[in-house]
Short mmCIF file of the C-alpha atoms (twelve columns), coordinates in Angstrom:
data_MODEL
# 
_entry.id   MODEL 
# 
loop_
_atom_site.group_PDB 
_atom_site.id 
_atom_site.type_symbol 
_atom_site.label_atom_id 
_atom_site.label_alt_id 
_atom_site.label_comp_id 
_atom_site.label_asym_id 
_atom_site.label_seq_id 
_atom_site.Cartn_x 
_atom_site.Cartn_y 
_atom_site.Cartn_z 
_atom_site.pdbx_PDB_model_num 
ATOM 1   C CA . UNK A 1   36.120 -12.505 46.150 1 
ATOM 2   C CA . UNK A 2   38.110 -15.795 44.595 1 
ATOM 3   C CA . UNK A 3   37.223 -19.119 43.959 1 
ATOM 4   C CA . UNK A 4   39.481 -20.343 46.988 1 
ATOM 5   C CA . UNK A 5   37.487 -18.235 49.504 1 
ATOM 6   C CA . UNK A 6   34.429 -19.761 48.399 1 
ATOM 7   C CA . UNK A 7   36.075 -23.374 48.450 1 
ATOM 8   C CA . UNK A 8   37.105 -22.842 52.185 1 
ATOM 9   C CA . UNK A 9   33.247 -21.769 52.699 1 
ATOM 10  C CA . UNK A 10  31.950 -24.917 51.431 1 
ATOM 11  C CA . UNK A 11  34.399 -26.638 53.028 1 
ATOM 12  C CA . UNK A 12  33.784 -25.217 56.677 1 
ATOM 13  C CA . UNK A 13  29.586 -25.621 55.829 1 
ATOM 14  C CA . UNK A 14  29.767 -29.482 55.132 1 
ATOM 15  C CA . UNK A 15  32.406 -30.558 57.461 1 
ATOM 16  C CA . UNK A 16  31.112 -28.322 59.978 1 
ATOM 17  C CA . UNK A 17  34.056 -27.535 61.169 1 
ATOM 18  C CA . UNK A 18  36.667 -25.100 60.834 1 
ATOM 19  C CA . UNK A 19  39.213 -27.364 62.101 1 
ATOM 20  C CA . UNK A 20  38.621 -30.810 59.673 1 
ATOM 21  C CA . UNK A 21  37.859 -28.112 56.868 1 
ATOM 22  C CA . UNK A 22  41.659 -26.652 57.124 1 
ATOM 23  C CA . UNK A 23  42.923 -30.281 57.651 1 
ATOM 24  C CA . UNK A 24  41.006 -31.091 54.197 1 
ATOM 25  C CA . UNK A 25  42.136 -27.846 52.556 1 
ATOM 26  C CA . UNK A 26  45.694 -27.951 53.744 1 
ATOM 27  C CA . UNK A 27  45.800 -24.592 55.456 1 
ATOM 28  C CA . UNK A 28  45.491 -23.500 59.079 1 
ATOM 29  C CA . UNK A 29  42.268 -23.359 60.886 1 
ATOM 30  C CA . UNK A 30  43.459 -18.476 61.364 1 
ATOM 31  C CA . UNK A 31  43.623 -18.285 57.785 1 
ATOM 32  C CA . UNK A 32  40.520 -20.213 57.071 1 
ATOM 33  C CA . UNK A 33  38.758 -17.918 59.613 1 
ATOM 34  C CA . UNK A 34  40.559 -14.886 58.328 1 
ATOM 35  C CA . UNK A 35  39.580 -15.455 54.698 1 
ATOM 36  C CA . UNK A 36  35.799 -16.090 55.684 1 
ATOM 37  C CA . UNK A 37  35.855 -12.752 57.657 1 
ATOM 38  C CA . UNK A 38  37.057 -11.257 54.395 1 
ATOM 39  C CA . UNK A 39  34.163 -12.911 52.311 1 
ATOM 40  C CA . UNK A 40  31.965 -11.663 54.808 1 
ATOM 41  C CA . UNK A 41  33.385 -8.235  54.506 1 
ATOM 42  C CA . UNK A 42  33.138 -8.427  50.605 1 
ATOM 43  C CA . UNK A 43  29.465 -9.689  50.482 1 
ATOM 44  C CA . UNK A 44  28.563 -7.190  53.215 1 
ATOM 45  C CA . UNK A 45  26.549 -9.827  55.683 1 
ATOM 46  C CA . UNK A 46  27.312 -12.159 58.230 1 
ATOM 47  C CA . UNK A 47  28.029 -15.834 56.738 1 
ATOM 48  C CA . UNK A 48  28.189 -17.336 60.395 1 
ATOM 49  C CA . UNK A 49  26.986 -17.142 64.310 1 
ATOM 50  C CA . UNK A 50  28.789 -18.658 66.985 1 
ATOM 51  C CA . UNK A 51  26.413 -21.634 68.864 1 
ATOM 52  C CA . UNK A 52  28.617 -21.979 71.919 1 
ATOM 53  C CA . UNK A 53  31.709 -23.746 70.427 1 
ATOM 54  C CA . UNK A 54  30.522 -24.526 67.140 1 
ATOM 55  C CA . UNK A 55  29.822 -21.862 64.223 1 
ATOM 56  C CA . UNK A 56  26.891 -21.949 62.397 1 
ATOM 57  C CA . UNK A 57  26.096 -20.986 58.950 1 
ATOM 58  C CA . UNK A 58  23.456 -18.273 58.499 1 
ATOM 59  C CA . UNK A 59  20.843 -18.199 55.686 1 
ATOM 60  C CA . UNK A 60  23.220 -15.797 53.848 1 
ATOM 61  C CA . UNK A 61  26.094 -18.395 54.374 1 
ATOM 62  C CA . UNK A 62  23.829 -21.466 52.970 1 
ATOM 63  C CA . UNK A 63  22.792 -19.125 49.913 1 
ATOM 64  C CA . UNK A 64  26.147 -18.477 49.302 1 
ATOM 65  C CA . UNK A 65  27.240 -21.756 49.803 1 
ATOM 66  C CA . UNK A 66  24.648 -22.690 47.069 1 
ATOM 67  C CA . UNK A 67  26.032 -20.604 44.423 1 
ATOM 68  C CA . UNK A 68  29.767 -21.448 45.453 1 
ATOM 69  C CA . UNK A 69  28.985 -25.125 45.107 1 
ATOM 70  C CA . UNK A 70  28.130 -24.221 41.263 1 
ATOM 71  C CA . UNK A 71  30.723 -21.721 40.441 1 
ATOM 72  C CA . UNK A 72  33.337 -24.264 42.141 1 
ATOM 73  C CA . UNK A 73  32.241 -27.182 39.876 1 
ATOM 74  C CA . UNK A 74  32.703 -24.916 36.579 1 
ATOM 75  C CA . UNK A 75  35.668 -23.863 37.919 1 
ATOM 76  C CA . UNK A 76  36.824 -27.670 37.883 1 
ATOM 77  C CA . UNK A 77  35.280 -28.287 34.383 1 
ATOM 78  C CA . UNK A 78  37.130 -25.433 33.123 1 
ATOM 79  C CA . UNK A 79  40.894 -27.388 35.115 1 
ATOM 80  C CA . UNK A 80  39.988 -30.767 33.673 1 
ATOM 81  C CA . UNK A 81  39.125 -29.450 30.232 1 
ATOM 82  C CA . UNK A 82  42.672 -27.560 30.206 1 
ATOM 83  C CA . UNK A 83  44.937 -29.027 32.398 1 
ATOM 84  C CA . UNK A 84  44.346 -32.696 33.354 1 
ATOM 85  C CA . UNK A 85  46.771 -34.264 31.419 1 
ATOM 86  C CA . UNK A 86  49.130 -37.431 33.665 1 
ATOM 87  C CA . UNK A 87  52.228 -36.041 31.604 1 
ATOM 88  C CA . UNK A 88  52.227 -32.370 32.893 1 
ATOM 89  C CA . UNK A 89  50.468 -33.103 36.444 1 
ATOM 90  C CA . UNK A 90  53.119 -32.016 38.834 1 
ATOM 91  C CA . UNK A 91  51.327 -31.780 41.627 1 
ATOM 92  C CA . UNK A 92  52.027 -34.460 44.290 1 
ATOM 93  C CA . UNK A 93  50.822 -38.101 44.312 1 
ATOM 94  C CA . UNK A 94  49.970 -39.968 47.123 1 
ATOM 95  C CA . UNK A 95  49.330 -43.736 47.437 1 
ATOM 96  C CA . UNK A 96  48.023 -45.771 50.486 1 
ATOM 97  C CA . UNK A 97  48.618 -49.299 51.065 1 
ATOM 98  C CA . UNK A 98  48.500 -51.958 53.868 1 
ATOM 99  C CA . UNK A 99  52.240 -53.057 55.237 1 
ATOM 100 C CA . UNK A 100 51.827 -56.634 53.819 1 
ATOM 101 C CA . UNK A 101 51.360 -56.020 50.531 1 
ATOM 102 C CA . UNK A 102 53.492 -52.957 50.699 1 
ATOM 103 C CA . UNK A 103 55.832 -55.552 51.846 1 
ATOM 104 C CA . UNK A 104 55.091 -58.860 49.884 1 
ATOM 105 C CA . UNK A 105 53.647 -57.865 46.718 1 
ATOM 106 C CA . UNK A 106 54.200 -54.075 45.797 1 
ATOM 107 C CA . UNK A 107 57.980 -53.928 45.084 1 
ATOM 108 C CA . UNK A 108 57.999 -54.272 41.576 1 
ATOM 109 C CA . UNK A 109 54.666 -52.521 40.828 1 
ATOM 110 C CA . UNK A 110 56.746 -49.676 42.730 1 
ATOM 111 C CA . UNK A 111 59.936 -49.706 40.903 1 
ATOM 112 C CA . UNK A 112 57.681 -49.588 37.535 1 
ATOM 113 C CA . UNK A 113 55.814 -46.364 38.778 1 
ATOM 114 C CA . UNK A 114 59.012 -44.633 39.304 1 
ATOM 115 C CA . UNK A 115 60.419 -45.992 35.902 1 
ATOM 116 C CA . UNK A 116 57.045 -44.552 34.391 1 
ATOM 117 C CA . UNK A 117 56.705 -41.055 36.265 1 
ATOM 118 C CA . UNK A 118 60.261 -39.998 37.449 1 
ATOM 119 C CA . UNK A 119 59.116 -36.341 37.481 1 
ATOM 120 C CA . UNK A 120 56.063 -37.048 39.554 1 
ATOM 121 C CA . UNK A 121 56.349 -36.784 43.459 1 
ATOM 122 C CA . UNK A 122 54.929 -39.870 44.946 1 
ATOM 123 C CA . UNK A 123 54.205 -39.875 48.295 1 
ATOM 124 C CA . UNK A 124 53.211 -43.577 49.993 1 
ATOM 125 C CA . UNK A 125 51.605 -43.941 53.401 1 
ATOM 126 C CA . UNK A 126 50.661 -47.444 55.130 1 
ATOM 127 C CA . UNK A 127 47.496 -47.492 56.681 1 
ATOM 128 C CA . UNK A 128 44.918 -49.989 57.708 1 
ATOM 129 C CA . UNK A 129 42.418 -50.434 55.056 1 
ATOM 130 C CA . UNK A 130 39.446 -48.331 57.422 1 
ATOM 131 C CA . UNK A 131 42.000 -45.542 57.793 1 
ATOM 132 C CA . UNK A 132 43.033 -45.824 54.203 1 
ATOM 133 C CA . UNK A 133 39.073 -45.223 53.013 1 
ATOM 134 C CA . UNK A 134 38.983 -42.232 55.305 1 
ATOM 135 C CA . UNK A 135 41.570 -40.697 53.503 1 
ATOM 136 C CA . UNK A 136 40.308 -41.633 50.267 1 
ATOM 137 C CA . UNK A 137 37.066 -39.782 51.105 1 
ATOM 138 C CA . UNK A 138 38.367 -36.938 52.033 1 
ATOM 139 C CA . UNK A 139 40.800 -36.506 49.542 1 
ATOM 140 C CA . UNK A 140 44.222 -36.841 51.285 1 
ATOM 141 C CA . UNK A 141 44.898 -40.050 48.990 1 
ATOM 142 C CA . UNK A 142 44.511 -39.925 45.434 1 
ATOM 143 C CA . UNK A 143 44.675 -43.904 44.948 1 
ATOM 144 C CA . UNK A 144 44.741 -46.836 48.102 1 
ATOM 145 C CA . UNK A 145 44.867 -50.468 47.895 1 
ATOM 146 C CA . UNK A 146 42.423 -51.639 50.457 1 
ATOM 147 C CA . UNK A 147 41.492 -54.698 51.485 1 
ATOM 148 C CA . UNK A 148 37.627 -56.303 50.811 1 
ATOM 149 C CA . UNK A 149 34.989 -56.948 51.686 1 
ATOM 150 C CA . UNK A 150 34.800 -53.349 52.645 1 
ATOM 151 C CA . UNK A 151 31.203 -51.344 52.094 1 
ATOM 152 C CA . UNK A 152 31.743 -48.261 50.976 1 
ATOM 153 C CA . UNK A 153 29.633 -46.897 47.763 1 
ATOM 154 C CA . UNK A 154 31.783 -43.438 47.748 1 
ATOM 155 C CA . UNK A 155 34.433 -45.538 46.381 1 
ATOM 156 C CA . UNK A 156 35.458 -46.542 42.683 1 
ATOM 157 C CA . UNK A 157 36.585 -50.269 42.951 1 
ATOM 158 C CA . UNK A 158 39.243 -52.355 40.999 1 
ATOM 159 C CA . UNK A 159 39.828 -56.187 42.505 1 
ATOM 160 C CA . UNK A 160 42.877 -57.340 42.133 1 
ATOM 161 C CA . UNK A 161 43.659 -60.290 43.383 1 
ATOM 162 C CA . UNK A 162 42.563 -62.889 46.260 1 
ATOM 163 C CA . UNK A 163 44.408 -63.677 49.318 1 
ATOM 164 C CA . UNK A 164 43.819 -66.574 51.711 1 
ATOM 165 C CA . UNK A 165 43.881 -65.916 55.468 1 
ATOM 166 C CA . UNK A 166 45.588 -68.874 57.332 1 
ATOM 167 C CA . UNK A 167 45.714 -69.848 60.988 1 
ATOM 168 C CA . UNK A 168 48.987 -69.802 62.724 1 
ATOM 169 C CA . UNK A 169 50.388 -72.178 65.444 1 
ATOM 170 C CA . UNK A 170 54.033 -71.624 67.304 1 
ATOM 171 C CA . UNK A 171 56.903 -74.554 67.012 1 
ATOM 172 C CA . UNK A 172 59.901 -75.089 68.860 1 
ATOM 173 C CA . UNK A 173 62.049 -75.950 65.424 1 
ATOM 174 C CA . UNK A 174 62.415 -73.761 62.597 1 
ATOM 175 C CA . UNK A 175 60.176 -74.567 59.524 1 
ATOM 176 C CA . UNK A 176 61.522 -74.674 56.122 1 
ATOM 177 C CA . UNK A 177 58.994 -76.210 54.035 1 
ATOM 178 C CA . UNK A 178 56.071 -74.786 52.967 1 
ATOM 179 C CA . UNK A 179 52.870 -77.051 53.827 1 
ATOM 180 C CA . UNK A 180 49.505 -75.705 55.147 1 
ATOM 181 C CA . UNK A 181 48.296 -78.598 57.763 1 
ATOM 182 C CA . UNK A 182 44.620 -79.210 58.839 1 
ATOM 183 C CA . UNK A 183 43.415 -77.820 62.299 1 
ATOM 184 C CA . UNK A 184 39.996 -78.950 63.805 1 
ATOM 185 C CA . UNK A 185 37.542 -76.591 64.916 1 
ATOM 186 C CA . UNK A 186 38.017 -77.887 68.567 1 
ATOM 187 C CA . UNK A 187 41.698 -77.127 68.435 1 
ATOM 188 C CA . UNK A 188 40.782 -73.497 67.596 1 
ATOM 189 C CA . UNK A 189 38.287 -73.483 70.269 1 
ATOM 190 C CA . UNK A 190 40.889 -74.086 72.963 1 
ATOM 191 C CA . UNK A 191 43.908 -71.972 71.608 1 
ATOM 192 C CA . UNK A 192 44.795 -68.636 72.892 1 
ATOM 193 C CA . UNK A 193 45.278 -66.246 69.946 1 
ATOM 194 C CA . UNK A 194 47.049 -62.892 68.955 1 
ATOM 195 C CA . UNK A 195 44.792 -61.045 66.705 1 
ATOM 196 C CA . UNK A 196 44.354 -57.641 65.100 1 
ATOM 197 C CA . UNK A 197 42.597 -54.856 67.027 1 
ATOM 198 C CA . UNK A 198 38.541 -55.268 67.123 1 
ATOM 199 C CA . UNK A 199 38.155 -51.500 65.194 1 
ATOM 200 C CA . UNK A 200 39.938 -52.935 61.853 1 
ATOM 201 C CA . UNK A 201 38.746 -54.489 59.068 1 
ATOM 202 C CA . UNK A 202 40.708 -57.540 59.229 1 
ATOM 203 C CA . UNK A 203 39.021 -58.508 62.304 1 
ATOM 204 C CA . UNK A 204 35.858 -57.886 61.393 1 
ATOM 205 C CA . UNK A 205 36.983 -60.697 58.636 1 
ATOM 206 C CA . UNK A 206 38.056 -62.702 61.119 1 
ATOM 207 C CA . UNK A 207 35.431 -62.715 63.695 1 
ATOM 208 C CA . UNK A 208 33.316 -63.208 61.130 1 
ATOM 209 C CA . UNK A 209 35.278 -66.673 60.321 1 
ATOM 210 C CA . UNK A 210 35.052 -67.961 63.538 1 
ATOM 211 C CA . UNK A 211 31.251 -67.202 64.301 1 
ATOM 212 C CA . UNK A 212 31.245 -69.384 61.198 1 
ATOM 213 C CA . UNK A 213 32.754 -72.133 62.988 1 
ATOM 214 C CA . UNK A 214 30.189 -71.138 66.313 1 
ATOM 215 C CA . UNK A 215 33.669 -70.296 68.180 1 
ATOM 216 C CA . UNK A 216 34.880 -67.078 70.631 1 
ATOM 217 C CA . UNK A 217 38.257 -67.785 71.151 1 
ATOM 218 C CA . UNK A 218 40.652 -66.646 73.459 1 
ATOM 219 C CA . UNK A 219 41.773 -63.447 72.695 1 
ATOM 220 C CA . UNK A 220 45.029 -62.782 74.887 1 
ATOM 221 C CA . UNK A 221 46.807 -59.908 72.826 1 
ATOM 222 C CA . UNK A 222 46.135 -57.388 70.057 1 
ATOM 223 C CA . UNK A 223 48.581 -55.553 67.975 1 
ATOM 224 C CA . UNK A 224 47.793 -53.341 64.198 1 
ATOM 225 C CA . UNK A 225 51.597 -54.486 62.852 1 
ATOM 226 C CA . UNK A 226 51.551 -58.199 61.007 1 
ATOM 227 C CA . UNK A 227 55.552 -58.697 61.587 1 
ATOM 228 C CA . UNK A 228 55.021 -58.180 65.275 1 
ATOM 229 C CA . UNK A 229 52.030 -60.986 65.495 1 
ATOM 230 C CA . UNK A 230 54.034 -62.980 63.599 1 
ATOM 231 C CA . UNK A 231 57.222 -62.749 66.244 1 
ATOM 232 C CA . UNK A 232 54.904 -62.881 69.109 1 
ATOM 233 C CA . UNK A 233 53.263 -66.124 67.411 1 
ATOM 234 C CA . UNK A 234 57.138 -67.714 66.961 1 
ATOM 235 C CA . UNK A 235 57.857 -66.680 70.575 1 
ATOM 236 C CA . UNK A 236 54.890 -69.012 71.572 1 
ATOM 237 C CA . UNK A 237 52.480 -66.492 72.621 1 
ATOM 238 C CA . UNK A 238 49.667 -67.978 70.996 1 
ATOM 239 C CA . UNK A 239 48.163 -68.912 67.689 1 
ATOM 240 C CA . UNK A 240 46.702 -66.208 64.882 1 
ATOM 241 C CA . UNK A 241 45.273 -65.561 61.533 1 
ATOM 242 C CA . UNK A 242 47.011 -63.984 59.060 1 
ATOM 243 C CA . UNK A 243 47.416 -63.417 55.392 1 
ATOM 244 C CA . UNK A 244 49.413 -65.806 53.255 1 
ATOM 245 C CA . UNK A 245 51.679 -63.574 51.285 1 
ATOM 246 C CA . UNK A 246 53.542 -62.655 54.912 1 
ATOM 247 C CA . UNK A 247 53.741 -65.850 56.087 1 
ATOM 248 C CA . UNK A 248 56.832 -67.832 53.719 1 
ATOM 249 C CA . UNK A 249 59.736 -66.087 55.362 1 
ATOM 250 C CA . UNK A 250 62.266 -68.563 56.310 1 
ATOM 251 C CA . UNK A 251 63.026 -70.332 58.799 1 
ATOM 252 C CA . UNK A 252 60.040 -69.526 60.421 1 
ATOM 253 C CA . UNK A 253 58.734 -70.998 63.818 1 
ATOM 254 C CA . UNK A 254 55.057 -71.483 62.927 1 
ATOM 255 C CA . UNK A 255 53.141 -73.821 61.034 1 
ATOM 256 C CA . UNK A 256 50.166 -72.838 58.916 1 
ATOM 257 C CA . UNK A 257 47.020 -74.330 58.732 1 
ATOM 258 C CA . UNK A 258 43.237 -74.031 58.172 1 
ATOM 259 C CA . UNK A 259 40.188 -75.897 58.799 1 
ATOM 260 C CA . UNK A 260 39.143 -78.421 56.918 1 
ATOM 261 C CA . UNK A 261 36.346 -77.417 54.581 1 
ATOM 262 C CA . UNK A 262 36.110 -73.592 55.638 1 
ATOM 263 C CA . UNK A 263 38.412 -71.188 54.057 1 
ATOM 264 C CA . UNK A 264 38.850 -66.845 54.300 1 
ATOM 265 C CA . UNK A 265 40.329 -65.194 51.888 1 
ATOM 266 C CA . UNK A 266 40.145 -61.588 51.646 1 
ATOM 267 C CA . UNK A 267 40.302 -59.485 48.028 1 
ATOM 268 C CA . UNK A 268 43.495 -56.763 47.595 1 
ATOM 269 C CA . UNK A 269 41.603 -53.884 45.614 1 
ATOM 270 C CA . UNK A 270 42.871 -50.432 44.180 1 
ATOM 271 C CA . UNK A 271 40.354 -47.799 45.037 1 
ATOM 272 C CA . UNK A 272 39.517 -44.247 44.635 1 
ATOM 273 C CA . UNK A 273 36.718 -41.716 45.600 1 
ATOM 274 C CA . UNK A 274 34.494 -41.458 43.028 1 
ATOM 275 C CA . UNK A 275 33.786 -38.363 41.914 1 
ATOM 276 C CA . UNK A 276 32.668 -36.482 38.781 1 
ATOM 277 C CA . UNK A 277 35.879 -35.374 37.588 1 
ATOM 278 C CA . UNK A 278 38.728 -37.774 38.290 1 
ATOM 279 C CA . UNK A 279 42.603 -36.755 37.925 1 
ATOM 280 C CA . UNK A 280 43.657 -38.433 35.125 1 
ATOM 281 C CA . UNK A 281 46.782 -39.290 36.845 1 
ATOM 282 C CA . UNK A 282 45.196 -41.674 39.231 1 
ATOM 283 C CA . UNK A 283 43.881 -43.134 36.538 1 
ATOM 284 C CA . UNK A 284 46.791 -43.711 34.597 1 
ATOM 285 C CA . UNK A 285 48.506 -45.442 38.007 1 
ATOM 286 C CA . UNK A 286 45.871 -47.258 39.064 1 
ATOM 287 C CA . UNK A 287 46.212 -49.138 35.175 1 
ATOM 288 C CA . UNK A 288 50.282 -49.262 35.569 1 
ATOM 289 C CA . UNK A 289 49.247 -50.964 39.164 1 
ATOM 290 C CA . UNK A 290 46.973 -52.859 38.034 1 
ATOM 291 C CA . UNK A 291 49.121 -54.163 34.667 1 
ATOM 292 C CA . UNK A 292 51.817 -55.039 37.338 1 
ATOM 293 C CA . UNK A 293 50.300 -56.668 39.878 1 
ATOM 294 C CA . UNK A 294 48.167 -58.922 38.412 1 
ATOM 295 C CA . UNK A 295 51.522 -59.822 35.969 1 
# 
């Protein structure tokens, strides 16, 4: 019996599945099983029963469990205590982040991280901020920068700075100024618009902002990607609502406005899972980040 056998146990018994457990534990779903059969062999009892499609832990499995769930947090004590140091962590980093700020405001941030930790493998993936929590939670991203308001008390927090949502309207001559107009509410009323899909966060941000206003616009497209709204906004598709930070590109063949009085901003936030015993090198990079960003 090792400490990874019982890990995989635990895993299986509160994901209830053998399937999310190996995509959590980074093995295959026949070795998860075949190491399980082995525990079962070395304890000398059955640790599941098959429900139809589902396996089920037995009261020997959920004892088990029990004592794996404290031998697996001494075994981490024992790892922190001896080996969580940022400088000799050489164990792959990964980062998620939304395309816009990936984009607009995480280049030099970026360039400073690999001028800190050359050694360190840093893996980034761009995500929505609701698939970017996921991940967080179940430990496929050490570190995210998500976008708030976002509930979520599983998560350690770190604002970082505020972003202003603007409304978008297509023009037939190329824009080189930078002015943000005044729309009235009636005008956004009667527009069609291009907006984000309804299962993200942004829109529930959004939608939120016009029930403000007592509106239910037109909805005549959806699309995840902020560079394709923006082309299909230029194109004269419709009008939209996006974040400032991707909207100064020039020339550009919108105008941006808001309406008078009412503003949305949204918060950019560094977050990680909370949890007992954090790697010290997400901490370390989430202070770099946050150093750089804020400038």
């Amino acid at each position: 019996m090792d400490i990874r056998q019982l890990e995989l146990l635990v895993a299986v018994i509160d994901l209830s599945s053998v399937t999310k457990a190996a995509e959590t534990m980074h093995v295959s779903p026949g070795a998860i099983s075949l190491q399980l059969q082995n525990l079962a062999g070395q304890v000398n009892t059955e640790l599941f029963v098959r429900q139809g499609r589902r396996l089920v832990p037995t009261p020997a499995g959920l004892r088990l469990a029990a004592h794996a769930r404290s031998l697996i947090r001494q075994m981490r004590e024992i790892r922190q205590e001896f080996a969580n140091n940022p400088l000799t962590d050489n164990l792959p980093f990964h980062f998620a982040t939304g395309a816009t700020t990936l984009i607009h405001r995480l280049g030099k941030p970026l360039r400073a991280l690999r001028k800190q930790y050359p050694n360190t493998h840093v893996e980034v993936t761009v995500l929505p901020t609701e698939e970017i929590v996921a991940g967080l939670l179940d430990r496929r991203f050490d570190l995210g920068l998500i976008s708030l308001p976002y509930s979520e008390e599983h998560l350690t927090i770190t604002p970082l700075f505020e972003e202003e949502l603007l409304i978008l309207k297509p023009v037939g001559r190329g824009q080189s100024a930078w002015r943000v107009g005044s729309i009235s509410v009636e005008e956004v009323a009667e527009s069609p618009f291009l907006l984000y899909p309804k299962r993200s966060n942004m829109r529930t941000m959004i939608d939120g902002f016009f029930a403000s206003l007592n509106v239910s616009p037109e909805v005549v497209m959806e699309a995840d990607d902020t560079e394709a709204i923006k082309r299909l906004v230029e194109s004269g598709f419709g009008y939209s609502m996006l974040p400032e930070f991707a909207l100064r590109a020039r020339p550009r063949f919108f105008e941006p406005y808001r309406v008078a009085g009412r503003r949305l901003a949204r918060t950019q936030a560094l977050a990680m899972a909370k949890t007992e015993y954090p790697r010290a090198l997400t901490r370390c990079i989430a202070k770099l980040l946050e150093t750089e960003i804020r400038g």
